[in-house]
N, CA, C and O atoms as a GROMACS GRO file, in nm:
protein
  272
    1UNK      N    1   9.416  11.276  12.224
    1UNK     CA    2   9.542  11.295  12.155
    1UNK      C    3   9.520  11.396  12.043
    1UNK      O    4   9.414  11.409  11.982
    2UNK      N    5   9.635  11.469  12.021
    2UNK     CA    6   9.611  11.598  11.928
    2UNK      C    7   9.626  11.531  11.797
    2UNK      O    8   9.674  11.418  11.806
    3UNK      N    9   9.597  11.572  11.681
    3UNK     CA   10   9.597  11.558  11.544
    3UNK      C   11   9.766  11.597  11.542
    3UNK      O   12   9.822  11.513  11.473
    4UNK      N   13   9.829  11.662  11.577
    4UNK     CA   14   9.989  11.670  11.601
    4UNK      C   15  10.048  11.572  11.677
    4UNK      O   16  10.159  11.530  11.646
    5UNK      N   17  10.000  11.537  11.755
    5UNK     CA   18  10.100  11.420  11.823
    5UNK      C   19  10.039  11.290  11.756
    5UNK      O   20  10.122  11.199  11.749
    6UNK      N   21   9.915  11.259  11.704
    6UNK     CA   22   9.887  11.146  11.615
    6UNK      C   23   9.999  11.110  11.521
    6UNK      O   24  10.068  11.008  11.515
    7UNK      N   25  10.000  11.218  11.450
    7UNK     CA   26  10.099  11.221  11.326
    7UNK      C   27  10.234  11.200  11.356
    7UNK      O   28  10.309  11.131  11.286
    8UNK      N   29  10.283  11.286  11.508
    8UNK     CA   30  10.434  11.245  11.521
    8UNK      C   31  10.444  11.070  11.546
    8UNK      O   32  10.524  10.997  11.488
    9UNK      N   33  10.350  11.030  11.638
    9UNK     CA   34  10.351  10.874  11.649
    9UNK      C   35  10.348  10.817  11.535
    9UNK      O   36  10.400  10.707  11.512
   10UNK      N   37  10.282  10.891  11.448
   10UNK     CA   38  10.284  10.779  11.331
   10UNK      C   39  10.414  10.773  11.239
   10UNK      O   40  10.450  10.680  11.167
   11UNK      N   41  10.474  10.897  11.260
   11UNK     CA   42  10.645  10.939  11.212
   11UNK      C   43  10.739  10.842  11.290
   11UNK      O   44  10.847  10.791  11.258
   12UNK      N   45  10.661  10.834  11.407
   12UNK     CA   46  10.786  10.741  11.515
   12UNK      C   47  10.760  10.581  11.470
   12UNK      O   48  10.846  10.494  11.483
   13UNK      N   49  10.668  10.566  11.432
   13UNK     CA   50  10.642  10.410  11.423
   13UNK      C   51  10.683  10.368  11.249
   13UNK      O   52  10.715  10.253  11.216
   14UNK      N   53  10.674  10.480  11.155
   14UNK     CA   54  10.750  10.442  11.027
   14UNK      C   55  10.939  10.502  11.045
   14UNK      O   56  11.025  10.467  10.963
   15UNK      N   57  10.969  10.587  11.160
   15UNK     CA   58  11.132  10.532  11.174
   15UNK      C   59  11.141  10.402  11.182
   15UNK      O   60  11.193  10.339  11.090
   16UNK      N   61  11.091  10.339  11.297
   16UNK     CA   62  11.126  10.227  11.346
   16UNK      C   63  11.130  10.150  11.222
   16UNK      O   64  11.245  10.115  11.195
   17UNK      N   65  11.037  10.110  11.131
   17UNK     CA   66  11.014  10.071  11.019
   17UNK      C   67  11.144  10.096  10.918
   17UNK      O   68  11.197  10.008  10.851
   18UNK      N   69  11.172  10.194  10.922
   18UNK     CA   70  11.250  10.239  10.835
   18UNK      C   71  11.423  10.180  10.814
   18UNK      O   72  11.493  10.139  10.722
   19UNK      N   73  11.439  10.210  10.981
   19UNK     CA   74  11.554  10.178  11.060
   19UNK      C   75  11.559   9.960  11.020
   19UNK      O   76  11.655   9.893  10.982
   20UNK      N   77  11.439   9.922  11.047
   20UNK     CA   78  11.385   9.771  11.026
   20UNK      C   79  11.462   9.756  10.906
   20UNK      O   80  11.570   9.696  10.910
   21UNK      N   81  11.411   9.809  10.783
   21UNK     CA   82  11.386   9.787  10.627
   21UNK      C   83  11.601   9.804  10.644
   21UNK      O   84  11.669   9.706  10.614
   22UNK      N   85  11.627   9.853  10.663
   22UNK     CA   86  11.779   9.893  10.632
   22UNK      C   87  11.889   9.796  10.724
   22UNK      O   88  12.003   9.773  10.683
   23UNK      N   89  11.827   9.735  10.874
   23UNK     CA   90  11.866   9.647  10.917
   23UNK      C   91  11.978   9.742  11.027
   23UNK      O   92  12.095   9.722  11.059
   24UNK      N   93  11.880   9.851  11.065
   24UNK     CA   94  11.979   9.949  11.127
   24UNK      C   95  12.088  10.054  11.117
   24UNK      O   96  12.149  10.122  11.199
   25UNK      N   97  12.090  10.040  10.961
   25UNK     CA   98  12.214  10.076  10.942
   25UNK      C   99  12.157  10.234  10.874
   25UNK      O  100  12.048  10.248  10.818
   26UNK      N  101  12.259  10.346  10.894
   26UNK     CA  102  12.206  10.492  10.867
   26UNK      C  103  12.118  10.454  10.722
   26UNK      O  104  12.114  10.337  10.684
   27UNK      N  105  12.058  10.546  10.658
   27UNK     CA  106  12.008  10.565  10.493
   27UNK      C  107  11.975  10.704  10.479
   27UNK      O  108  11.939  10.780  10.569
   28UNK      N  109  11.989  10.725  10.373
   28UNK     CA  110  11.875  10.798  10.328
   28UNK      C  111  11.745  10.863  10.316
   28UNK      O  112  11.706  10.980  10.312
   29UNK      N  113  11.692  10.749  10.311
   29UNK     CA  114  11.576  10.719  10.364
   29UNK      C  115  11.536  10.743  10.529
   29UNK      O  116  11.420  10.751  10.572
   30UNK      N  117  11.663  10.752  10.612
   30UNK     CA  118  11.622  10.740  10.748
   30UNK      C  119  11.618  10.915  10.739
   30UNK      O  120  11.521  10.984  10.772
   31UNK      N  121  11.758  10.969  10.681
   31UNK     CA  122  11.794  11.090  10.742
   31UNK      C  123  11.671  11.213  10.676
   31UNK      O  124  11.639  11.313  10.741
   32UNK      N  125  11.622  11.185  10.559
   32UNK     CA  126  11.498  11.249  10.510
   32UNK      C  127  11.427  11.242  10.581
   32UNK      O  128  11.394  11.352  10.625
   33UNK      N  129  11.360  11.126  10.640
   33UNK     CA  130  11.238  11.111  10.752
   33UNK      C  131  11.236  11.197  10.895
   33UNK      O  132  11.144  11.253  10.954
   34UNK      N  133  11.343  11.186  10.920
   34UNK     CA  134  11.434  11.234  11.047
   34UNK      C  135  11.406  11.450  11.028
   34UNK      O  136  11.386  11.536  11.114
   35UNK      N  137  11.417  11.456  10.907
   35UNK     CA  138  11.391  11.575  10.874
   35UNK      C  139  11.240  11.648  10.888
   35UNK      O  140  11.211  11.764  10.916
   36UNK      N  141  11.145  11.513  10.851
   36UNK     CA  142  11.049  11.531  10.849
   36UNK      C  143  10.956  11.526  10.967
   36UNK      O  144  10.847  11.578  10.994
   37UNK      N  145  11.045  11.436  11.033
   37UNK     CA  146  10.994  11.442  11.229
   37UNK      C  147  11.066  11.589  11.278
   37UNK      O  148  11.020  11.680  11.347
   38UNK      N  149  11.175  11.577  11.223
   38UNK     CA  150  11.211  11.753  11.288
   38UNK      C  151  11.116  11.874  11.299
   38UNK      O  152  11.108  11.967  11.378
   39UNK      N  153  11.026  11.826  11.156
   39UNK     CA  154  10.964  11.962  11.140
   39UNK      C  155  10.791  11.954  11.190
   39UNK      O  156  10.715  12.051  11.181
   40UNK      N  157  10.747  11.805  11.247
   40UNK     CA  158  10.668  11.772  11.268
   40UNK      C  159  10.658  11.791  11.454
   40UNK      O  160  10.557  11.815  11.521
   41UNK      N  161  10.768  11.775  11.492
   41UNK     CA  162  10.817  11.787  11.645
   41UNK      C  163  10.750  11.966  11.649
   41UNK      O  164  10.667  11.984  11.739
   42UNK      N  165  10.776  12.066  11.576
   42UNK     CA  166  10.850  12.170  11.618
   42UNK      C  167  10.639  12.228  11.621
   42UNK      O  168  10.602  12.336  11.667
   43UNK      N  169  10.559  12.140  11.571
   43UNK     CA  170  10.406  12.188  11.558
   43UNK      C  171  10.363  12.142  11.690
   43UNK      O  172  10.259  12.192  11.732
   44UNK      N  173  10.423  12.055  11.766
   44UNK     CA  174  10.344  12.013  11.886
   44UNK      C  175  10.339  12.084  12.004
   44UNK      O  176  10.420  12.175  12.022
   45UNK      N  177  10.267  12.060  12.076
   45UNK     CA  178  10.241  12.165  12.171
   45UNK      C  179  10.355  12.146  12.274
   45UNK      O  180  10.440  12.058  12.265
   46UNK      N  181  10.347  12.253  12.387
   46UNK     CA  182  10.474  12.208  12.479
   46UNK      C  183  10.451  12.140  12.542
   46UNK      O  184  10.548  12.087  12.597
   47UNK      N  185  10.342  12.100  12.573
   47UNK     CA  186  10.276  11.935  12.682
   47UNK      C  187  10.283  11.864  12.650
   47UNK      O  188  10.296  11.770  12.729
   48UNK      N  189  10.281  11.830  12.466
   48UNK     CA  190  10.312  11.677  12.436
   48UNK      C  191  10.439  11.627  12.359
   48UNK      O  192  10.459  11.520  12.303
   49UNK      N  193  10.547  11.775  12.379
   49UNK     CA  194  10.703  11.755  12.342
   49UNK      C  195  10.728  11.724  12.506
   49UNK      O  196  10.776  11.612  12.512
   50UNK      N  197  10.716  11.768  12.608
   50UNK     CA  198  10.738  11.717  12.742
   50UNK      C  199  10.686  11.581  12.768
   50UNK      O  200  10.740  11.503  12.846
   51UNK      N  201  10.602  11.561  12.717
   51UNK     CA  202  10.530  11.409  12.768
   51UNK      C  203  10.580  11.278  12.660
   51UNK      O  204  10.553  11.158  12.666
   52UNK      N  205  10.671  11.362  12.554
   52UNK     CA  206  10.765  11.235  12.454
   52UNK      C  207  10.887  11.248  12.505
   52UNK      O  208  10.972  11.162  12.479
   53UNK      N  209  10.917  11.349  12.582
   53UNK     CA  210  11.088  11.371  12.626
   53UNK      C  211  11.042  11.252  12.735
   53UNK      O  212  11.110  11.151  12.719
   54UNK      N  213  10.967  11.242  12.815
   54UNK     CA  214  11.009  11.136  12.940
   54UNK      C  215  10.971  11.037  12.906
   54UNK      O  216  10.998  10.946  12.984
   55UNK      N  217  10.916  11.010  12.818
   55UNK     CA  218  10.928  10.830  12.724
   55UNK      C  219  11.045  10.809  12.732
   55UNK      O  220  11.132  10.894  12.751
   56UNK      N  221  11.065  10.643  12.710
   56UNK     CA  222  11.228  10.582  12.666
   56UNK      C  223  11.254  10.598  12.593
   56UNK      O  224  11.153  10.638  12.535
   57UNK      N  225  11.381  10.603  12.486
   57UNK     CA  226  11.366  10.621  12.396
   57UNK      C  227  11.334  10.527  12.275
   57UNK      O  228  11.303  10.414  12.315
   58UNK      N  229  11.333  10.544  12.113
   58UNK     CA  230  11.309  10.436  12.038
   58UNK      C  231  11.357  10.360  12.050
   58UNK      O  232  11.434  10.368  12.146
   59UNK      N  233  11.360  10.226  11.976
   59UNK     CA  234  11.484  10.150  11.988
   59UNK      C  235  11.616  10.213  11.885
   59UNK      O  236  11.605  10.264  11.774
   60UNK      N  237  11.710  10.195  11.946
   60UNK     CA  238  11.853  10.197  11.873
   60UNK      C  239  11.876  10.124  11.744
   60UNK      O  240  11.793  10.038  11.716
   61UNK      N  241  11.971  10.143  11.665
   61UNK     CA  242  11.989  10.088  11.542
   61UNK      C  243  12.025   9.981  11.586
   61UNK      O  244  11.997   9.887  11.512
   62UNK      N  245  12.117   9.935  11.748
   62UNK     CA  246  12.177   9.816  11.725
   62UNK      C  247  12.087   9.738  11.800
   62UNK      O  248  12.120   9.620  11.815
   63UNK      N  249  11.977   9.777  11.852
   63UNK     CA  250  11.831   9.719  11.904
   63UNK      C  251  11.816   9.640  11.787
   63UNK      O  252  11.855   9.524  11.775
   64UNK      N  253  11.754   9.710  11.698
   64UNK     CA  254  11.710   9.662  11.567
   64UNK      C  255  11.815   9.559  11.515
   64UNK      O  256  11.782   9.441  11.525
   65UNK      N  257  11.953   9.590  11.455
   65UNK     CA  258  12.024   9.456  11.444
   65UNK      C  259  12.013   9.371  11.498
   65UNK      O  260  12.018   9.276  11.420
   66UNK      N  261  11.999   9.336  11.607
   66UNK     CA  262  11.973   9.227  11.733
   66UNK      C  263  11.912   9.089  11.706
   66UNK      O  264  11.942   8.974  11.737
   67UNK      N  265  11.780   9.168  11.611
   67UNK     CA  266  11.640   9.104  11.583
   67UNK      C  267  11.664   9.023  11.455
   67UNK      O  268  11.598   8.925  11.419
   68UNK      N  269  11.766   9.076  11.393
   68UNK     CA  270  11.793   9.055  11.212
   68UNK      C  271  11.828   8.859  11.233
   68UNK      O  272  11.854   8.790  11.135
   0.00000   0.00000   0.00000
């Protein structure tokens, strides 16, 4: 695994977190982060932006409510 796709996983696993902490609901906090995966996406190579496009996707905000 690349030192770029480490880091995006680790961006994907503090959304989820993030999305958690707020109980799904948009923030601040989400849409900054969201910015920061934008710009973290755009370093990865094209083999491992193709190999996250055919993943499922995260869970949904109303995934996350579900759990609350």
């Amino acid at each position: 695994m690349t030192e770029e796709l480490s880091n995006y996983r680790h961006l994907q696993d503090e959304l989820l977190r993030i999305r958690w902490s707020h109980r799904g609901i948009d923030s601040a906090e989400e849409d900054a982060h969201l910015e920061t995966m934008d710009a973290a996406w755009w370093t990865l190579s094209d083999s491992d932006r193709a190999m996250l496009n055919s993943e499922p996707p995260l869970e949904t905000p109303d995934s996350i409510q579900r759990f609350k």
